[in-house]
N, C-alpha and C positions, 0 to 999 in steps of 0.2 A: 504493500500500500504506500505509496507518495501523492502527499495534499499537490494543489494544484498550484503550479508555478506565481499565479497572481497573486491566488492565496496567502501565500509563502511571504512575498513580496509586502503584498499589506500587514502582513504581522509584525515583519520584522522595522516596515517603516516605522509604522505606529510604536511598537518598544523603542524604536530610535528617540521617537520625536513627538508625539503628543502625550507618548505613556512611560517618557523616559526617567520619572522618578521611580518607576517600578525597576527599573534595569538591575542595579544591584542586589535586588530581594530573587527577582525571578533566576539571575545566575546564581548568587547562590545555593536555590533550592533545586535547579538542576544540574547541579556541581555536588551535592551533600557537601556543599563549604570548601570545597576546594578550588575556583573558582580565581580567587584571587593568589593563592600560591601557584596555581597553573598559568596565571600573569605574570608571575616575577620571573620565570625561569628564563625569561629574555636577557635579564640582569647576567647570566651564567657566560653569554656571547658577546658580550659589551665591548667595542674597545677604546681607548680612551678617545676624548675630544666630541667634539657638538655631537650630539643625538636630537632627531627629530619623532617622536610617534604621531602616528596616522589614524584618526580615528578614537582617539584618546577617551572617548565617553564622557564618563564621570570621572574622570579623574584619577581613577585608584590606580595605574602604573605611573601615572605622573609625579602622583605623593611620593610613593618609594622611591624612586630615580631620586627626587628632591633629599630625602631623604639618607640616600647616599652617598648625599656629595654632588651630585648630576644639577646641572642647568639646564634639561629637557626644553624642545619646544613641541606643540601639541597643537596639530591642523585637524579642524572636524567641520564636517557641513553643516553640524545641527543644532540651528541655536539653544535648543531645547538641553541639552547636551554641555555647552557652555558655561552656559549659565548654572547649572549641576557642577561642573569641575571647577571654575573660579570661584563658586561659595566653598567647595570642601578644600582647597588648595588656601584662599582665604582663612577660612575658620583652622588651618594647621599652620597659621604664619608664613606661609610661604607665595611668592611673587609669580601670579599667572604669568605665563608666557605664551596664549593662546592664540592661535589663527584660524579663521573660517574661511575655507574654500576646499578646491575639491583636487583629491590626490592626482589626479589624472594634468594636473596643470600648476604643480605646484609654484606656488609665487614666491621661490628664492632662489638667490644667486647660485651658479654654478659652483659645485664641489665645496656646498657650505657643509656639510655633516660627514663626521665620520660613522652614523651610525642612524638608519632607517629601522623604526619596530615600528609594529605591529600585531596586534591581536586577538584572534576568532574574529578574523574579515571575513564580511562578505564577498562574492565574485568580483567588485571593482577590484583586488589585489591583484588580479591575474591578466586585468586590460593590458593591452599591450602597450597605451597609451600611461596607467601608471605607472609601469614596468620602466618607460621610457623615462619618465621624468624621474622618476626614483634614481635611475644609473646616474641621470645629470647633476641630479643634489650631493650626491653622493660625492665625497671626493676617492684620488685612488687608490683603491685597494679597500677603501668602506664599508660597510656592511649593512645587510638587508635581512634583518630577523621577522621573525613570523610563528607568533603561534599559533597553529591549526587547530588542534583537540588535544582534549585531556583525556588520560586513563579514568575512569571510573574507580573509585574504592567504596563502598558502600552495602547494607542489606540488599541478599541477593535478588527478591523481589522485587526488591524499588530500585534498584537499578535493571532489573531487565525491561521494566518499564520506559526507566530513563532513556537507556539506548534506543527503545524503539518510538520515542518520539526524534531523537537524536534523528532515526532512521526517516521517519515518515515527513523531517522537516530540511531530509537534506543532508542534514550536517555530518552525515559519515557517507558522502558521495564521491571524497577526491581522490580521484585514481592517483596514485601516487607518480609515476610517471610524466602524470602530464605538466604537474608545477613546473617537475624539474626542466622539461622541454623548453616551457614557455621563459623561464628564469635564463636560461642558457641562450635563449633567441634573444634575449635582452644586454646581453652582454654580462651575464655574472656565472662564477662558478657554484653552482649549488647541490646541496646537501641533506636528507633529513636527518633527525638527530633528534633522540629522546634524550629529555632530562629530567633529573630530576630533584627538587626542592622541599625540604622539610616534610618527605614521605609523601608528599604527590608529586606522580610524572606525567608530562605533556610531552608534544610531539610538535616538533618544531622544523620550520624551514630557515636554514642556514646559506644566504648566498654573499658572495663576496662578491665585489665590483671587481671585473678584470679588464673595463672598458674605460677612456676617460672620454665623457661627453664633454634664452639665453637672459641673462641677466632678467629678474623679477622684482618686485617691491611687495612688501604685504604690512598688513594693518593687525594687530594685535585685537584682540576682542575683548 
């Protein structure tokens, strides 16, 4: 059984974006709380100098990064979304660094980051058009992390569940193959690579820029 692509579509808008203060409750509870450590594992491929994440939400790998030391920057189309991650980056003392627009046309200067995350994207990660623009922010030799899905740890009933909504919304459809194709048409060497953090592991795409790609301006939100 797979719901119907629109379907899909409208759900996942709407948790984006009119219903996105539920975001962090609903990953949660189909995470059984794992959710946010299957976020940090990106932290594990880090390597030093500017990081940009894509998609940033609400906020919760942002804080960490901040947290760590990091001066993240954090592009999302959804104001709904924004507005979430500058209050809880606010309310933890620390200094938004936000941008709204859209991955596929990123609005900064060439080989500004040594380091592009992301993740549980949706399909824009794989356009060839953000693919592109990701390699040009990138400076070289940079990095393009990604995480895909997490292992499940959990009651075995309510996890078989879980999976098969997992199944019926998609989110365990990527042929493993084809990232790596699309990654490599882009110009990076890429990799999967399980990690794993404080007893939960995720599954993660690892590419490196082996390409050096024009100048942008962007506005902070």
């Amino acid at each position: 059984m797979c719901l119907p692509r629109w379907l899909l579509r409208l759900a996942f808008h709407l948790l984006y974006y009119q219903l996105a203060w539920t975001y962090d409750l609903v990953a949660w509870l189909v995470s059984f709380g794992q959710w946010a450590t299957w976020r940090r594992t990106v932290t594990l491929f880090l390597q030093e100098g500017p990081t940009l994440e894509l998609a940033y939400g609400t906020g919760g790998l942002m804080a960490d990064m901040v947290a760590q030391g990091m001066s993240p920057v954090g592009l999302d189309l959804s104001p709904y979304m924004a507005r979430l991650a500058r209050r809880r980056l606010l309310w933890q003392g620390m200094a938004p660094r936000l941008v709204r627009g859209q991955a596929q046309k990123l609005p900064f200067p060439d080989a500004s980051f040594a380091n592009v995350v992301t993740t549980f994207p949706t399909d824009f990660i794989l356009d060839p058009q953000t693919l592109s623009s990701v390699a040009r922010v990138l400076q070289p030799g940079g990095r393009l992390v990604i995480v895909v899905k997490g292992y499940l740890k959990g009651p075995g009933p309510l996890r078989g569940f879980v999976e098969w909504l997992y199944r019926i919304t998609g989110q365990r459809e990527i042929p493993e193959p084809k990232p790596l194709a699309s990654l490599r048409a882009a110009g990076f060497d890429a990799r999967w690579q399980d990690a794993t953090l404080d007893g939960a592991t995720a599954r993660l795409l690892v590419a490196t820029s082996v390409v050096a790609q024009s100048e942008g301006c962007y506005n902070l939100v």
